[in-house]
Backbone as a printed PyTorch tensor [residue, N CA C, xyz], in Angstrom:
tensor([[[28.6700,  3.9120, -7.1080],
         [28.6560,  3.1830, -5.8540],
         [27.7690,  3.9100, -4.8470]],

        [[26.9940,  3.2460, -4.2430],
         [25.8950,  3.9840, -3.4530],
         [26.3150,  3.5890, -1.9400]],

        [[26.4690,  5.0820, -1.2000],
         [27.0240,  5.5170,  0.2830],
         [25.9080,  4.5460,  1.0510]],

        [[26.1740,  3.5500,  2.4730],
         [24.6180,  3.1700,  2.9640],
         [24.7340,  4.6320,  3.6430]],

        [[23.2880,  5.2150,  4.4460],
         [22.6830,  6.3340,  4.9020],
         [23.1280,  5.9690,  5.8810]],

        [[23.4050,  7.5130,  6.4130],
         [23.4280,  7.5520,  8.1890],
         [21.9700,  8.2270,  8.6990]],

        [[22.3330,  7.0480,  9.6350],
         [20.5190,  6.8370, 10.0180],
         [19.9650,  7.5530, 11.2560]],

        [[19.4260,  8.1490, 12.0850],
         [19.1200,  8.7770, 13.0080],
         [17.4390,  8.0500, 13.8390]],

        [[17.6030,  7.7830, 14.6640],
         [16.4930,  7.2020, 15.3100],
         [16.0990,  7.5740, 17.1370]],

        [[15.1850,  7.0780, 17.3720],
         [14.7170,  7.5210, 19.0370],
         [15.6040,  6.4030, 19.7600]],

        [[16.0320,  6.9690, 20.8770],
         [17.2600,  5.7270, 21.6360],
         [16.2360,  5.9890, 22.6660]],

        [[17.2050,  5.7780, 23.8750],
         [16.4130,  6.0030, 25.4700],
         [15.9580,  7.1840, 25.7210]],

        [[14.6790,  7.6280, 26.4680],
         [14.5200,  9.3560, 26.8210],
         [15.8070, 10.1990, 26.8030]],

        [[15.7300, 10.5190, 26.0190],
         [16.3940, 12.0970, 25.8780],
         [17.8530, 12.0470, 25.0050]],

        [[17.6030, 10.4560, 24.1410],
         [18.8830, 10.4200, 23.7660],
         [18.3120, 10.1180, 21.9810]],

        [[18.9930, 10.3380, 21.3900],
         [18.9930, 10.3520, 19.6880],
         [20.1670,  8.4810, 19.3720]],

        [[19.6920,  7.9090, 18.5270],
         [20.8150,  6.7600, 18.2010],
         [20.9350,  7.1740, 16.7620]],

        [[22.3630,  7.3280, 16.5870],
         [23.3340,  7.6870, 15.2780],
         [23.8310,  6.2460, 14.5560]],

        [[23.7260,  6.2000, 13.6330],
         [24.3000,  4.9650, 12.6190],
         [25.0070,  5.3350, 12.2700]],

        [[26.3570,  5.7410, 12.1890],
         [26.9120,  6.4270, 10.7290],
         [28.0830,  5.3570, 10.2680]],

        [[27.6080,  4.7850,  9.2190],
         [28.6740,  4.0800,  8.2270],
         [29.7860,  4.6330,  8.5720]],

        [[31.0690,  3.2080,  8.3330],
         [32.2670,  3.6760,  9.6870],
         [33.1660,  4.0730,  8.1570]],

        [[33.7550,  5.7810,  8.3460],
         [34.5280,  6.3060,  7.7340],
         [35.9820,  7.5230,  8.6240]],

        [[36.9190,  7.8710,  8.4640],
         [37.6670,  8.1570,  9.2660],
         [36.6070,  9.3990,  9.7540]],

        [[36.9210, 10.1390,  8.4720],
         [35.8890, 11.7930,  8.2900],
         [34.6140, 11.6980,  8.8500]],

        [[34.0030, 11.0460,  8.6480],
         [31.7270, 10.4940,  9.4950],
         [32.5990, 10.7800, 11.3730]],

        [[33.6010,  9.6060, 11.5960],
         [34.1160,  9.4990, 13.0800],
         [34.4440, 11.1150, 13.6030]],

        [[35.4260, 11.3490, 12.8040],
         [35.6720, 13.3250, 12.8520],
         [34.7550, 14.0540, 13.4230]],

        [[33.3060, 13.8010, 12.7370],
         [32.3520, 15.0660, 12.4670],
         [31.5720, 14.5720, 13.3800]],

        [[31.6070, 13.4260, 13.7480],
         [30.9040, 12.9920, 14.9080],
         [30.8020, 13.4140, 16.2120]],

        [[32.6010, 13.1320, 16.6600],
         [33.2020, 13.6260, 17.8890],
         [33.0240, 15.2860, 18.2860]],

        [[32.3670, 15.9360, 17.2120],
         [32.4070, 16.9670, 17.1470],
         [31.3070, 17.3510, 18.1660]],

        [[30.3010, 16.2220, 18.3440],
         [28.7700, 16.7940, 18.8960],
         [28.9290, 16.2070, 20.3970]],

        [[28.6790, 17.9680, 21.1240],
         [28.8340, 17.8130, 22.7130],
         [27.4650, 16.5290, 23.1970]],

        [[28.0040, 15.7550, 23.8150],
         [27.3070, 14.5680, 24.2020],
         [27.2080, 13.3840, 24.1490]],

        [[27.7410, 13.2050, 22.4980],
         [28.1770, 11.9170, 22.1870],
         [28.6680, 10.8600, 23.0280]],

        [[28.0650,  9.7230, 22.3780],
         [28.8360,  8.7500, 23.1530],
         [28.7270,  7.2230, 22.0540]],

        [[29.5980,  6.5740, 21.7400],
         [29.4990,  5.1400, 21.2510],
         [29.6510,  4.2660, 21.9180]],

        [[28.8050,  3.2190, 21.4080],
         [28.3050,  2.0220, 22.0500],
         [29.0830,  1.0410, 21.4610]],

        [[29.7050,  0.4250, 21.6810],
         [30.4930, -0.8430, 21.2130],
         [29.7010, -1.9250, 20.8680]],

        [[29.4100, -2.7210, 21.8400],
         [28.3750, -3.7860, 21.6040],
         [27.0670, -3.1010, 19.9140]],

        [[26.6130, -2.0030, 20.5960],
         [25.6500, -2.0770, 19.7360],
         [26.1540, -1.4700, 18.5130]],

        [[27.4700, -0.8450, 18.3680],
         [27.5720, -0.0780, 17.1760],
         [27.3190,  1.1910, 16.5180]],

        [[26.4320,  1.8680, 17.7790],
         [25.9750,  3.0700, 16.8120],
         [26.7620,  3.8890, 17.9220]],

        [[25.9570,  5.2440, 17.9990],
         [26.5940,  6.4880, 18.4020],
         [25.1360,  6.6010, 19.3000]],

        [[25.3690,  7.6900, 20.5900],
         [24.1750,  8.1840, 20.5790],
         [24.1800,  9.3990, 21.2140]],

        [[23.5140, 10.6330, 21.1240],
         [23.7800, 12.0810, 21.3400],
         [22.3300, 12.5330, 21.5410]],

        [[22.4640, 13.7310, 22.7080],
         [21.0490, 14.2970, 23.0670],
         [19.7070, 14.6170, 21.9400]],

        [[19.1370, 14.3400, 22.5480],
         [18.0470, 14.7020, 21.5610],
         [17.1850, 15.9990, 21.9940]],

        [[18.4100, 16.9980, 20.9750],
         [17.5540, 18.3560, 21.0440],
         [17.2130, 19.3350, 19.4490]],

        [[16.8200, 20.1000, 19.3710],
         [16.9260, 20.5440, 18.0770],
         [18.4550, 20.8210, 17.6560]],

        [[18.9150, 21.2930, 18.4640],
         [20.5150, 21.4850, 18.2970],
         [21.1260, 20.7790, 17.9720]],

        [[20.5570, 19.8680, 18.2820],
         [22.4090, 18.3130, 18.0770],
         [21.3360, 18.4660, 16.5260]],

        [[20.0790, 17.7780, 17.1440],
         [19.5900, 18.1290, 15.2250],
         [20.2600, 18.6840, 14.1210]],

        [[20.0580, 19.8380, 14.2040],
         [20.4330, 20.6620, 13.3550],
         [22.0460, 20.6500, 12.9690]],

        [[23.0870, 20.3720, 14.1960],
         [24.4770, 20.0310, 13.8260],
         [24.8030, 19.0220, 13.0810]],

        [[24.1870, 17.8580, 13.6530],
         [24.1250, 16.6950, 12.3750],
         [23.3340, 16.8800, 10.9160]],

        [[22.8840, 17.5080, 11.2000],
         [22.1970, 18.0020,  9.5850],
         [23.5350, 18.8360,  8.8580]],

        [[23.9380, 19.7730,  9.2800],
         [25.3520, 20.2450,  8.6590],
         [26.3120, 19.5010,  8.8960]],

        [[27.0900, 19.1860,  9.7090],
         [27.8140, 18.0520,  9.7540],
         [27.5210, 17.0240,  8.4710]],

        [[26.6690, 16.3600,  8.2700],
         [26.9900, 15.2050,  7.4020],
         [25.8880, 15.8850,  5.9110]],

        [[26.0130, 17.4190,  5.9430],
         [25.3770, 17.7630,  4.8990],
         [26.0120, 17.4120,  3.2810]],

        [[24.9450, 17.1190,  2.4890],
         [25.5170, 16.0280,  1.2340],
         [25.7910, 14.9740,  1.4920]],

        [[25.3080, 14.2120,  2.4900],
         [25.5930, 12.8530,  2.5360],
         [23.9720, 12.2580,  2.8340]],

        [[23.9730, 10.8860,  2.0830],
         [22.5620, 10.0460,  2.4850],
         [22.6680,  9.8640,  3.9020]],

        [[21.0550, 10.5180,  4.4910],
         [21.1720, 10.7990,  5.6510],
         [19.3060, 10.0080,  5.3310]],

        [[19.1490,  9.3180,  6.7690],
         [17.4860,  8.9490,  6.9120],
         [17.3290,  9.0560,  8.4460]],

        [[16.2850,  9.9430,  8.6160],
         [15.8970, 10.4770,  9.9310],
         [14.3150,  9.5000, 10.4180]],

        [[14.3770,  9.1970, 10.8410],
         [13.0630,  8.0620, 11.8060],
         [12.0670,  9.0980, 11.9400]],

        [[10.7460,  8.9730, 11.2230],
         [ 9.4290,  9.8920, 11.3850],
         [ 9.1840, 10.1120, 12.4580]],

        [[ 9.3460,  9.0410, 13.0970],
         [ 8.6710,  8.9990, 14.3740],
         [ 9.3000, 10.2670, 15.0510]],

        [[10.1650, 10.9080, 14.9430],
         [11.2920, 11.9290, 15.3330],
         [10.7560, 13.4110, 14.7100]],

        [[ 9.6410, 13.2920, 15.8590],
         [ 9.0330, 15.4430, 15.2460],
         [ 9.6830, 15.9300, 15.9820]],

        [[10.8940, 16.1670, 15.6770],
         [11.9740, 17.3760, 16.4290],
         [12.2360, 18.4990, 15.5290]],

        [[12.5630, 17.9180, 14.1360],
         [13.2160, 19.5070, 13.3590],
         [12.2060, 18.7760, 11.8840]],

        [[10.6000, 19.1390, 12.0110],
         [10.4070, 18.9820, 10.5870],
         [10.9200, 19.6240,  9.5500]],

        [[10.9950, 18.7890,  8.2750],
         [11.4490, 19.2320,  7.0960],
         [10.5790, 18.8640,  5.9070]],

        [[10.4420, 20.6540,  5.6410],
         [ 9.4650, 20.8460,  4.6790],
         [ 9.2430, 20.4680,  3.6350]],

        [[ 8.1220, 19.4010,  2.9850],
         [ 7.9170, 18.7560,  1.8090],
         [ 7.4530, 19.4390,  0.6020]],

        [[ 7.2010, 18.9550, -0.4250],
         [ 7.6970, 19.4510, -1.5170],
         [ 6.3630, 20.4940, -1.5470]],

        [[ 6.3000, 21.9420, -1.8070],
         [ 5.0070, 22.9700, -1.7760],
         [ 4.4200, 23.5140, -0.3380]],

        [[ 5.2720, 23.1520,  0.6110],
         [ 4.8780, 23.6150,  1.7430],
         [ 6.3550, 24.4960,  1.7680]],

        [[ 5.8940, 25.4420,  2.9940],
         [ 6.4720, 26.5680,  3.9160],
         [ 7.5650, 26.2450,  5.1130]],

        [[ 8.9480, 26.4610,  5.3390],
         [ 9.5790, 25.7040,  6.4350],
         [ 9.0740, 27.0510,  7.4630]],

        [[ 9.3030, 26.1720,  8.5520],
         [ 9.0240, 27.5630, 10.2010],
         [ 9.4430, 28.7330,  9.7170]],

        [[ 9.0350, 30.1880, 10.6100],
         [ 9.7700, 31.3110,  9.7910],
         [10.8690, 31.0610, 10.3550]],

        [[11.9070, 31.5900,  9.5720],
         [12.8830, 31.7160,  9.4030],
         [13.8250, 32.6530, 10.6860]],

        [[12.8310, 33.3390, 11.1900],
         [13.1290, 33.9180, 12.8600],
         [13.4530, 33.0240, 14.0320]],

        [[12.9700, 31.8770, 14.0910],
         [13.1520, 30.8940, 15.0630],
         [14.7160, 30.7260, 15.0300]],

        [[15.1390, 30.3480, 16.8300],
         [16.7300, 30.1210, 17.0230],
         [16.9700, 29.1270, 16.1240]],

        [[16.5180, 27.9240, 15.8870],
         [17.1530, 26.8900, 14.9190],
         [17.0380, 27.1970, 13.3870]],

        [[16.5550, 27.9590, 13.1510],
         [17.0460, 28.4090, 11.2410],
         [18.0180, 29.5280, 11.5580]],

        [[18.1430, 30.1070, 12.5300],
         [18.9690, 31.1390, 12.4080],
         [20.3780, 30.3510, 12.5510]],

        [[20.2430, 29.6570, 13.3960],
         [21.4700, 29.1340, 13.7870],
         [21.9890, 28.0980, 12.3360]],

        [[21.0870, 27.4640, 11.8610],
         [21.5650, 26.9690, 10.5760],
         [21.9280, 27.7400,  9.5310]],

        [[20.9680, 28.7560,  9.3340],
         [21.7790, 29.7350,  8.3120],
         [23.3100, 30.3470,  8.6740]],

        [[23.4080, 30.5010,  9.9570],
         [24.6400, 30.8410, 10.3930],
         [25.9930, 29.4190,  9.9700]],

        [[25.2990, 28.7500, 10.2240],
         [26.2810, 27.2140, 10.3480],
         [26.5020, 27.2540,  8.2860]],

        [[25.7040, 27.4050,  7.8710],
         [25.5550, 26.8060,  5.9750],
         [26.8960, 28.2190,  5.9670]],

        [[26.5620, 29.4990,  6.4430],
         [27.3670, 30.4600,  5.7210],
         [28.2820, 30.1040,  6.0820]],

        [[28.5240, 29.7190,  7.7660],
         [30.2460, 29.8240,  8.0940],
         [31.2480, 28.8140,  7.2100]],

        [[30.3230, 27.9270,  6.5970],
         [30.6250, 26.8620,  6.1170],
         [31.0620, 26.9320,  4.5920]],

        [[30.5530, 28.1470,  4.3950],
         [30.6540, 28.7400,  2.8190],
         [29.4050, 27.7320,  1.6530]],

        [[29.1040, 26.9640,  2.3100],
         [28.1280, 26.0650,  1.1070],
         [27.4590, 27.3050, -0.1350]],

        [[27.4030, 26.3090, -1.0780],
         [26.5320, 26.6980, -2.0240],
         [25.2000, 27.3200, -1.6740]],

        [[24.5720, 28.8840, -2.2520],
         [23.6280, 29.0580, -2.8230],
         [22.5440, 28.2070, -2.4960]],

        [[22.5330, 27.2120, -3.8450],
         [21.5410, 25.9550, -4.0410],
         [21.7580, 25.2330, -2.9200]],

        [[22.9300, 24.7620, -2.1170],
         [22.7650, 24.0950, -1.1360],
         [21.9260, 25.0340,  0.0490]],

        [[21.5900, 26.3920, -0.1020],
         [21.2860, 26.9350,  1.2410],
         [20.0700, 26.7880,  1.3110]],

        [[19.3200, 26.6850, -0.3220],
         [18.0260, 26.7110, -0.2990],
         [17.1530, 25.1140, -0.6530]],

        [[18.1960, 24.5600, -0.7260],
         [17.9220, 23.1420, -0.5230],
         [16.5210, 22.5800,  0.2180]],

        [[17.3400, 23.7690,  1.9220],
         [16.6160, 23.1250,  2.7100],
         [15.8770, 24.5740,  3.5050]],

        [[14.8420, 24.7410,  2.2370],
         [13.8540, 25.5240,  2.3310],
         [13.2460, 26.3830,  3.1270]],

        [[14.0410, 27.2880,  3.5630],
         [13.5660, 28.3750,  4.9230],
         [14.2480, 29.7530,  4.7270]],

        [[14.3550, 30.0310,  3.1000],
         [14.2320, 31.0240,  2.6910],
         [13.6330, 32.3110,  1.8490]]])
């Protein structure tokens, strides 16, 4: 059975719009991100658009079909034979911090290539 993706797109200046297929746990991990807010009428979610909320929703709904809007050069992610940012920058540090506290897999750490 195939999950639909939670989708991530450009909302109004300075705001991110969240899709996330309605599950108790997706709602959980949601509420989690300082800023949030849902829209009734329209259905989605929508939360600042900084590398940070970035990067929280990237752990947050890590292992889950996730599709991020190109148009969205906030936190590129490195394609297949290329180099991610070094690994010194606050947002890999802070993700490597987030994958360990989290205990993930190894293979999940290097998944996402900035080691």
């Amino acid at each position: 059975m195939r999950t639909e993706p939670i989708r991530i797109s450009p909302g109004e200046e300075g705001q991110l719009i969240v899709r996330v297929p309605y599950s108790p746990e997706r709602v959980a991990k949601i509420k989690t991100v300082d800023g949030r807010r849902w829209h009734q009428q329209e259905k989605h979610w929508t939360v600042p658009q900084t590398k940070e909320t970035v990067t929280q929703l990237v752990v947050l709904f890590t292992g889950e079909p996730t599709e991020v809007d190109p148009a969205l050069d906030i936190w590129p992610v490195p394609r297949q034979g290329t180099r991610a940012p070094d690994s010194s920058s606050a947002l890999f540090e802070q993700l490597d911090r987030e994958l360990r506290a989290r205990h993930y897999a190894r293979r999940t750490e290097q998944a996402y290539g900035h080691w």
